[in-house]
Steps between C-alpha positions, in 0.01 A plus 500: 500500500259765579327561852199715573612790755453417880361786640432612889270723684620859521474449919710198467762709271496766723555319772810363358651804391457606861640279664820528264480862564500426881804266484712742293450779745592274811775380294603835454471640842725256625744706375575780693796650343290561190329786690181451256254739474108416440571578111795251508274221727207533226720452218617221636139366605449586138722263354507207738104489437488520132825484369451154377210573309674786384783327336221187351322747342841663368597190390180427299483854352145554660391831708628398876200402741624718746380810258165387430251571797581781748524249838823328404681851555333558791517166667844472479598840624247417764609178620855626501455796697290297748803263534765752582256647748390193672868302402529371879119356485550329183784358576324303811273371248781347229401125472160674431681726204709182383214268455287818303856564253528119430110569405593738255795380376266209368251741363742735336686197360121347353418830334839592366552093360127520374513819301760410350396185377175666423637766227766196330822494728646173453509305803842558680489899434154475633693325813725767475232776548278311777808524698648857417136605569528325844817589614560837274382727814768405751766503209452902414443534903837386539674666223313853592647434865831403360500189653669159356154354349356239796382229254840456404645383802468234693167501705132373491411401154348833364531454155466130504191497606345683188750307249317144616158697566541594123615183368192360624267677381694514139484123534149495592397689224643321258336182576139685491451591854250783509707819552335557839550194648878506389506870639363381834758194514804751381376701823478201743839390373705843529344545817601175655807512353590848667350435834691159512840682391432739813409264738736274430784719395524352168762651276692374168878415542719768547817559278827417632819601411734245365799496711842498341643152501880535546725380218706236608802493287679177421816439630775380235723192616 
């Protein structure tokens, strides 16, 4: 099963990688003990806004996005410069920053499912990338910040969201739904999903350890 590529305005990309950039440096500046510098908040920006990408296009042995044009580099040191800078005004505007990640979470997740498809990944690797492209940002943010990794744990469904975002469009695509339509759907989907997760506070169960049942031993008469 074969899929053209889904492709998105350079603005729209951009914009994306931006507004990861901006959520990995107020991420980081919560932080204080870290005592980053500006080199140590763009790196960061760096990652968080393309580091997905980074590891999709690793994955399919293709040159990495993120190296092609000149304005990735610069929109991502950008954005995450401007967030460390302006970290208490963002923060006053975070449903605003939620509702614009859940946005592209869905679009990372349609791209990254969609090339994959597109150059012969069977279906469930190309599920595999859609989300890893999705989600791959916050993962190296969190291991360059030594942190336990966030999608890991119990929370908002992160992750989720771009596993039944992918599915869908995987799904989609194999009935004969135009690739664009099923992009725009996988989208919709991991968007709603991720809002409703936050809203809600919509996690998955969380493990529990089994307690030790006592051994009762048997009395001989």
């Amino acid at each position: 099963m074969q899929a053209t590529l889904f492709a998105i305005p350079l603005w729209a990309d951009l914009l994306a990688i931006g507004i990861g950039g901006l959520q990995g440096a107020m991420f980081a500046s919560q932080f204080r003990d870290r005592r980053l510098d500006l080199l140590g908040i763009a790196i960061i920006g760096i990652v968080a806004g393309f580091g997905g990408g980074l590891i999709r296009d690793v994955l399919l042995s293709e040159l990495p996005a993120a190296l092609s044009n000149n304005w990735y580099l610069i929109v991502a040191t950008g954005a995450a410069l401007l967030g460390m800078l302006l970290e208490r005004v963002f923060s006053r505007l975070s449903v605003v920053i939620t509702v614009l990640d859940a946005l592209t979470i869905g679009l990372y997740c349609a791209i990254g499912t969609t090339k994959a498809l597109a150059i012969g990944v069977p279906p469930v690797p190309a599920v595999f990338v859609g989300v890893l492209s999705a989600v791959g940002g916050s993962i190296l943010r969190d291991m360059l910040l030594n942190l336990p990794i966030a999608l890991m744990h119990v929370g908002s469904l992160y992750a989720i969201a771009a596993v039944v975002g992918a599915t869908t469009l995987v799904v989609l695509v194999s009935v004969g739904t135009p690739v664009l339509l099923a992009a725009i759907i996988c989208v919709v989907v991991t968007f709603g999903v991720r809002v409703l997760a936050v809203l809600f506070n919509w996690s998955l169960p969380e493990q529990r350890r089994l307690e030790r049942i006592p051994r009762i031993s048997r009395r001989r008469p």
